[in-house]
MARVEXFI-236616 format. One line per field, with one value per atom (N, C-alpha, C): x, y, z; residue number from 1; atom name. Coordinates in steps of 0.001 Angstrom, whole numbers, plus 500000, padded with zeros to 6 digits. Atoms other than C-alpha are relative to their C-alpha. Layout:
residues N
u = c(X; ...)
v = c(Y; ...)
w = c(Z; ...)
nr = c(NUM; ...)
atom = c(CA; ...)
This chain:
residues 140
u = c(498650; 174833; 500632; 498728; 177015; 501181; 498236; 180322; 500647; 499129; 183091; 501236; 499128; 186233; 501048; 499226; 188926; 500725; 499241; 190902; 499354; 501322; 187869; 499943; 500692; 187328; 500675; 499187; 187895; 499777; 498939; 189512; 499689; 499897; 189104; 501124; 498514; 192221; 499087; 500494; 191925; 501684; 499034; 194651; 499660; 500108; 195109; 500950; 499734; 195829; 501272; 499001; 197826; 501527; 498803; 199952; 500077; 499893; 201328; 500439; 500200; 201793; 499093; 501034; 198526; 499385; 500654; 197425; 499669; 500441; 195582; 498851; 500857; 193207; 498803; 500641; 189979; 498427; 501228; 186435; 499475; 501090; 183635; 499266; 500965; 181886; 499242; 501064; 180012; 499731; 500589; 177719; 498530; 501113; 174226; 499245; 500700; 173224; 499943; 499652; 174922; 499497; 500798; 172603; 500269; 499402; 174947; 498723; 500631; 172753; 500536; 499136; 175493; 501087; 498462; 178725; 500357; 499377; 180666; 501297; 499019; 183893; 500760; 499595; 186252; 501665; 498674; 189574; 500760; 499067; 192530; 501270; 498610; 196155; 500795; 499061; 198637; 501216; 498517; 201802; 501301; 498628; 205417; 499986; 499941; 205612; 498789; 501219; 202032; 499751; 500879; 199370; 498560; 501446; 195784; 500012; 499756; 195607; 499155; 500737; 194278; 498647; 501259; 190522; 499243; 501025; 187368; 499663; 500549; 185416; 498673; 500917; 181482; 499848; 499807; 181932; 501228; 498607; 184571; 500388; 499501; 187066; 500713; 499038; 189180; 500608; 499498; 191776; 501029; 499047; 193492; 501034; 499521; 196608; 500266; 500124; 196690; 501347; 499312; 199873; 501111; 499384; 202844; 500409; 499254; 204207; 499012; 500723; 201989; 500253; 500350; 202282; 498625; 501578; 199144; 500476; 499870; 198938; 498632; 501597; 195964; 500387; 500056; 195361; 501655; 498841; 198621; 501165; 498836; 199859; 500402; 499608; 201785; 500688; 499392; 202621; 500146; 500264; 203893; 499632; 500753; 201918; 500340; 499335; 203321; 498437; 500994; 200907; 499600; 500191; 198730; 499507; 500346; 198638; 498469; 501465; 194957; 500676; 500371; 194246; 499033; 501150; 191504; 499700; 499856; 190788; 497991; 501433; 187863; 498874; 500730; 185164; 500601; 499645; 185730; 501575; 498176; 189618; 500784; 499378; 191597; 501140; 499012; 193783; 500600; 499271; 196164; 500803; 499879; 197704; 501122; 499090; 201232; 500902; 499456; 203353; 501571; 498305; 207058; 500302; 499563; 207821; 500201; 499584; 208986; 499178; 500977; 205897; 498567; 501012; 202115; 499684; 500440; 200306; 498623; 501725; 196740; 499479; 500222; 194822; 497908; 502166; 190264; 499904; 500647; 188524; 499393; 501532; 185501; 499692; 500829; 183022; 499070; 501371; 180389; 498887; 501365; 178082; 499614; 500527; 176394; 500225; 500057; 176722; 501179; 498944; 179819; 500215; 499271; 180839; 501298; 498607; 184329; 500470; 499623; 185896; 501464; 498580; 189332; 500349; 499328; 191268; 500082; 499973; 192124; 499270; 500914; 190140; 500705; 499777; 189938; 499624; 500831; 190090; 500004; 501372; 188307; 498950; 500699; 185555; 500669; 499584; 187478; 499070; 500885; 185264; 500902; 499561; 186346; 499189; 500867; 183301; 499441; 500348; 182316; 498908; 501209; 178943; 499581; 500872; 178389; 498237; 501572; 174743; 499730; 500429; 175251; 500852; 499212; 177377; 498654; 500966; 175480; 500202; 500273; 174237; 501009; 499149; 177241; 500700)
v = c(500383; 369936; 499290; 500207; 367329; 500060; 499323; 368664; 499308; 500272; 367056; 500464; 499260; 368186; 498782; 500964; 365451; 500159; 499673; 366911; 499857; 500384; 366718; 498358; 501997; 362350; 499944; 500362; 360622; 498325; 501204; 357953; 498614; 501151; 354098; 499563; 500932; 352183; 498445; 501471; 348727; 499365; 500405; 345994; 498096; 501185; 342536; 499148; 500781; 339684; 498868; 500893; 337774; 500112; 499417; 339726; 502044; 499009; 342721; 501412; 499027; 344934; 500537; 499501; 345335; 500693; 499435; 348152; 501879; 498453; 351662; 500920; 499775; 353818; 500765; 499571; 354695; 500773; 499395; 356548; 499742; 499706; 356261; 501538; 498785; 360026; 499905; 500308; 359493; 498661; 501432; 356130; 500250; 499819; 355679; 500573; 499397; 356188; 501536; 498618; 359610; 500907; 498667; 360961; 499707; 499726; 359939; 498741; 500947; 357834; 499271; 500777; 356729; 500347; 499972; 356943; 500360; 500215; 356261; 500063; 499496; 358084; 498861; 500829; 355968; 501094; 499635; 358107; 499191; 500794; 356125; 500773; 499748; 356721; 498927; 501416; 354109; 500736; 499487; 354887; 499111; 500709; 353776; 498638; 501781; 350072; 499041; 500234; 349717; 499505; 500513; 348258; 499874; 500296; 348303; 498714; 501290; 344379; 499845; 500346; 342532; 499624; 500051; 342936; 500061; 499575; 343258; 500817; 498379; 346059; 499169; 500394; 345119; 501023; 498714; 348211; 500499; 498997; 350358; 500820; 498712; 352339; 500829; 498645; 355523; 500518; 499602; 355762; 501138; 498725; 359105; 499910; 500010; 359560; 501622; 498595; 362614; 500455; 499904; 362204; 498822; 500852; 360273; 499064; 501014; 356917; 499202; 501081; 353748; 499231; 500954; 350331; 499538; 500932; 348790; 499054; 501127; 345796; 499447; 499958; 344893; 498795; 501200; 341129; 499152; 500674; 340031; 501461; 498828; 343965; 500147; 498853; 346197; 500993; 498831; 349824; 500690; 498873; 352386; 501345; 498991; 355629; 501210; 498632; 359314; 500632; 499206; 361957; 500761; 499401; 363269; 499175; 501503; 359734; 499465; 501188; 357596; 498938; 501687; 354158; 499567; 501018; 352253; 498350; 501032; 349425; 499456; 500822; 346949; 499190; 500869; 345734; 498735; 501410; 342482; 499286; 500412; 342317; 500116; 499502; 341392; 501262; 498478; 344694; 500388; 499681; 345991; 500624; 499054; 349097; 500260; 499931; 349308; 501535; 499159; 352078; 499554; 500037; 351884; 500917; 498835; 355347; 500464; 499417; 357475; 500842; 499118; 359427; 499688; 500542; 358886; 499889; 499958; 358003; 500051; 499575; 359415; 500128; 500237; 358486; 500259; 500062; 358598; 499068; 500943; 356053; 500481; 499461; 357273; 498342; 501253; 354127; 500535; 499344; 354044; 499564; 500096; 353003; 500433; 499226; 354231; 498466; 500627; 351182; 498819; 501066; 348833; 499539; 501070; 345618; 499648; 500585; 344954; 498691; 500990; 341682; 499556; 499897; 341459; 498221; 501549; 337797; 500067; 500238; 338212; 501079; 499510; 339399; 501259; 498424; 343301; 499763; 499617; 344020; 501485; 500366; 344790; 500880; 500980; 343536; 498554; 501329; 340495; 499295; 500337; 340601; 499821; 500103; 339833; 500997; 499482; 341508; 501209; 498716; 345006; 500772; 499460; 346984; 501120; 498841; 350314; 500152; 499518; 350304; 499244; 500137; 348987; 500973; 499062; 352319; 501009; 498398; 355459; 500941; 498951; 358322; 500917; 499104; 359953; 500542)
w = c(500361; 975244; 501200; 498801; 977376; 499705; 499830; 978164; 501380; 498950; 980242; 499582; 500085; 981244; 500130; 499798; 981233; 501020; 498695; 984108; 501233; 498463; 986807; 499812; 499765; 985900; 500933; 498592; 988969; 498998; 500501; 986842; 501081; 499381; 988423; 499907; 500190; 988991; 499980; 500234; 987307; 499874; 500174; 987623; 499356; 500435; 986310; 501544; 498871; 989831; 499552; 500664; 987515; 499284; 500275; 985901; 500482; 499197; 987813; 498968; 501062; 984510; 499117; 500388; 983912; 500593; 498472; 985984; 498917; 500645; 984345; 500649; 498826; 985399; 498760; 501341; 983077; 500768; 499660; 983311; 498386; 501068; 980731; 500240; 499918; 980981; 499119; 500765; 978154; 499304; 500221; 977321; 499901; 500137; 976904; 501640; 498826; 980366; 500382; 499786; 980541; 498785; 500811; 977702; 498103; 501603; 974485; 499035; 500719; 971492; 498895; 501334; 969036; 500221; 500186; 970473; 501709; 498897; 973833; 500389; 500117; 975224; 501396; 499122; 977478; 500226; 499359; 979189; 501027; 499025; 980188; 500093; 499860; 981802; 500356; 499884; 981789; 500480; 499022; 984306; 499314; 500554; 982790; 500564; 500026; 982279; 500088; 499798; 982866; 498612; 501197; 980274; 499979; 499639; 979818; 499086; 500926; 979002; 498620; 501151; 975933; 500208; 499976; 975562; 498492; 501064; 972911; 500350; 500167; 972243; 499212; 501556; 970629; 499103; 501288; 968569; 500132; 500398; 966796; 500828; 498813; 968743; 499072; 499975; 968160; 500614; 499013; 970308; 499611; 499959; 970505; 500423; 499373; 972037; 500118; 499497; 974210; 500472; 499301; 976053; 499981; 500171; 976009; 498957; 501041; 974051; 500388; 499576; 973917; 498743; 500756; 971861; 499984; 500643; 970517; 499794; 500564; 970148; 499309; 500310; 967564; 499269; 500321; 967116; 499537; 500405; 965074; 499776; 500030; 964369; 501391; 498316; 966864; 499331; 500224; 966667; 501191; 498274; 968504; 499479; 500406; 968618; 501394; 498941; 970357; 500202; 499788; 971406; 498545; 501385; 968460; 499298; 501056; 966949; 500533; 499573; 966662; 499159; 500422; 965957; 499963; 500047; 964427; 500111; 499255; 966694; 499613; 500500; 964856; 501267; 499086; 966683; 500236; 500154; 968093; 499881; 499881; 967587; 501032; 499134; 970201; 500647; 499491; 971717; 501303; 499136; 974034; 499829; 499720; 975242; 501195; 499017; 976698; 499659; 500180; 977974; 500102; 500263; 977186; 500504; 499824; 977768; 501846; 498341; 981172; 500775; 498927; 981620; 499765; 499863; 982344; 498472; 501075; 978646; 500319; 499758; 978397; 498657; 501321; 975916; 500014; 500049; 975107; 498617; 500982; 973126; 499288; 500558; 970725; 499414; 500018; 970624; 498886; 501203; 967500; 500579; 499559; 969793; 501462; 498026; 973387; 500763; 498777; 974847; 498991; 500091; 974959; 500948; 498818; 976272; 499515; 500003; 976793; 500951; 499302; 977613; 499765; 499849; 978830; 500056; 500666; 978224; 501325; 498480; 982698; 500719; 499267; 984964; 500380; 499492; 986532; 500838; 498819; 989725; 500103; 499306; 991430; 498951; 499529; 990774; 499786; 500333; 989311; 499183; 501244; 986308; 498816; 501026; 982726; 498907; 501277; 980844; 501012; 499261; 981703; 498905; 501036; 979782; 500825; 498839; 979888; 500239; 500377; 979415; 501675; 498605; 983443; 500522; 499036; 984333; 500540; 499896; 986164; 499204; 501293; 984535; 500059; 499650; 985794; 501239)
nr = c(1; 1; 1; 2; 2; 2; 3; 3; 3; 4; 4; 4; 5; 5; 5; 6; 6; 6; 7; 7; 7; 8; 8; 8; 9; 9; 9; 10; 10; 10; 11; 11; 11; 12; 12; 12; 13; 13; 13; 14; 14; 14; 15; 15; 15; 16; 16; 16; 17; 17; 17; 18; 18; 18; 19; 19; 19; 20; 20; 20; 21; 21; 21; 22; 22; 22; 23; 23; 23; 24; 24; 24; 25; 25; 25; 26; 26; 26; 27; 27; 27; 28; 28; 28; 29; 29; 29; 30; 30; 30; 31; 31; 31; 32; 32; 32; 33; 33; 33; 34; 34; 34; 35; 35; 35; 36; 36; 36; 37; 37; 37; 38; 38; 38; 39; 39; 39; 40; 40; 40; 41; 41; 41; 42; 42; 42; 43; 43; 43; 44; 44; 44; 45; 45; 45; 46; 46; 46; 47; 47; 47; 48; 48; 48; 49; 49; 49; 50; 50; 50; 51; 51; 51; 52; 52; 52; 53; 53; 53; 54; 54; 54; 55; 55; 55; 56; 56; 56; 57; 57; 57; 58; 58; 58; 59; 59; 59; 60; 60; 60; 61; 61; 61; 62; 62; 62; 63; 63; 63; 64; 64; 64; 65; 65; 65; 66; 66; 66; 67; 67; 67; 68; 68; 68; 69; 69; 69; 70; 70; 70; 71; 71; 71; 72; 72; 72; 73; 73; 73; 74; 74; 74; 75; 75; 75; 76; 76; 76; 77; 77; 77; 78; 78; 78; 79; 79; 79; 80; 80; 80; 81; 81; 81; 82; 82; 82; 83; 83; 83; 84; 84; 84; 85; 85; 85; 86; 86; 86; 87; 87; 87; 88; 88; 88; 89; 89; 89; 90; 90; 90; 91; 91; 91; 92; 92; 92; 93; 93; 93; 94; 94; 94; 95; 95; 95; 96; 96; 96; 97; 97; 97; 98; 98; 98; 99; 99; 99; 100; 100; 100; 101; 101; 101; 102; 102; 102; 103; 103; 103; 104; 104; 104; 105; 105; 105; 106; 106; 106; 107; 107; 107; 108; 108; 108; 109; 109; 109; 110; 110; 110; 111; 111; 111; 112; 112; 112; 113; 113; 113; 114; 114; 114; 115; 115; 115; 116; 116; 116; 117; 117; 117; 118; 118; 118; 119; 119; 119; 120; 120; 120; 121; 121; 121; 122; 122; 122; 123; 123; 123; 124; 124; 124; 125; 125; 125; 126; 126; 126; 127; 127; 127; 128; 128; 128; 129; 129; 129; 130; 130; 130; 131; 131; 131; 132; 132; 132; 133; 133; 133; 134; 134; 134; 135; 135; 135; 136; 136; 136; 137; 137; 137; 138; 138; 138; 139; 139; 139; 140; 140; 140)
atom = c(N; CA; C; N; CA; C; N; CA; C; N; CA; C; N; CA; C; N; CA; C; N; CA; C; N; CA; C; N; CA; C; N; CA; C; N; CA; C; N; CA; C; N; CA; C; N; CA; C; N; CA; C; N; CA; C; N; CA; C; N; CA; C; N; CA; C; N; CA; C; N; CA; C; N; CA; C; N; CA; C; N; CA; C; N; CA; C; N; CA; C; N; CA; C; N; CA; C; N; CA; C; N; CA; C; N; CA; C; N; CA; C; N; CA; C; N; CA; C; N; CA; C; N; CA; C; N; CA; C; N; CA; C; N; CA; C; N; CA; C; N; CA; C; N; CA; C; N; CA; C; N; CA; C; N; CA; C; N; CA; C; N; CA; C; N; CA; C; N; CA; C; N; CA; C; N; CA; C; N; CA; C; N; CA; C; N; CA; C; N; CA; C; N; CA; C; N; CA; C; N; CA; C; N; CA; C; N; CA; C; N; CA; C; N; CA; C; N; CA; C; N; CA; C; N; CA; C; N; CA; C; N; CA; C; N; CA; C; N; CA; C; N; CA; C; N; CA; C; N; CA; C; N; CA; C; N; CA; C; N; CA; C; N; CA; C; N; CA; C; N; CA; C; N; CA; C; N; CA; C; N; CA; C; N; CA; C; N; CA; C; N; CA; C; N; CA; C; N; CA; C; N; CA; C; N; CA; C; N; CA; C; N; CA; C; N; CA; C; N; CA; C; N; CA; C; N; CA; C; N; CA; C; N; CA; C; N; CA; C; N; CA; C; N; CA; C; N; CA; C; N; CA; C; N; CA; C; N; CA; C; N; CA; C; N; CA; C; N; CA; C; N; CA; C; N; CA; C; N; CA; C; N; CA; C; N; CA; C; N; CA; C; N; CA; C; N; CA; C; N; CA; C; N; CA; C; N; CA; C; N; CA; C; N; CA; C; N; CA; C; N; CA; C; N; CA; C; N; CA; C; N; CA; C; N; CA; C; N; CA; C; N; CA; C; N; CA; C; N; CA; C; N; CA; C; N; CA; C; N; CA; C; N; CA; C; N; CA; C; N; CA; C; N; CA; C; N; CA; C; N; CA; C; N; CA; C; N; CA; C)
């Protein structure tokens, strides 16, 4: 059985160079490398006013919301979603993930597949990549 604890991730901080409201902080714990064979977990926190920018996904997401307020923005919709609330975010459709609200928003993905590439519309730093795949993360 793999088991993680969401409170132990040591979370990455990712920001966008361009625009200074794109700044979150995420971990994959589970992906194909780390053992999973049909499905990949992604934990983010977005700080007030923050945003995890507009990106793809090559498979279906399920984003939870664990904590806080967050807008979606999914291709032409937008909602806003409290703690408690999901969203089904289509392969392939552009998306983005802002916090409005006054306190951190924490949210987990569920991927239908072990290995996803995501490609954000501006680059992440660091590295100052656009396209990111887990099937190149460590096993953990």
């Amino acid at each position: 059985m793999i088991t993680v604890r969401l409170d132990s991730l040591e979370a990455t901080e990712g920001w966008s160079a361009s625009d200074a409201t794109q700044r979150f902080r995420s971990a994959f714990p589970l992906h194909a490398s780390a053992g999973t064979h049909h499905t990949a977990v992604v934990y983010f926190e977005i700080d007030p006013g923050g945003a995890l920018g507009t990106h793809t996904d090559s498979v279906e997401e399920v984003v939870l919301i664990l904590d806080g307020t967050v807008v979606v923005e999914l291709g032409t919709e937008r909602g806003e979603l409290s703690s408690g609330s999901i969203a089904l975010v289509p392969a392939m459709v552009p998306h983005a993930v802002r916090n409005p609200g006054s306190t951190v928003a924490r949210c987990v993905g569920f991927f239908s597949g072990a290995r996803v590439v995501t490609t954000f519309a501006d680059a992440v730093m660091p590295p100052g990549l656009r396209t990111f795949d887990t099937g190149h993360l460590p096993a953990g």
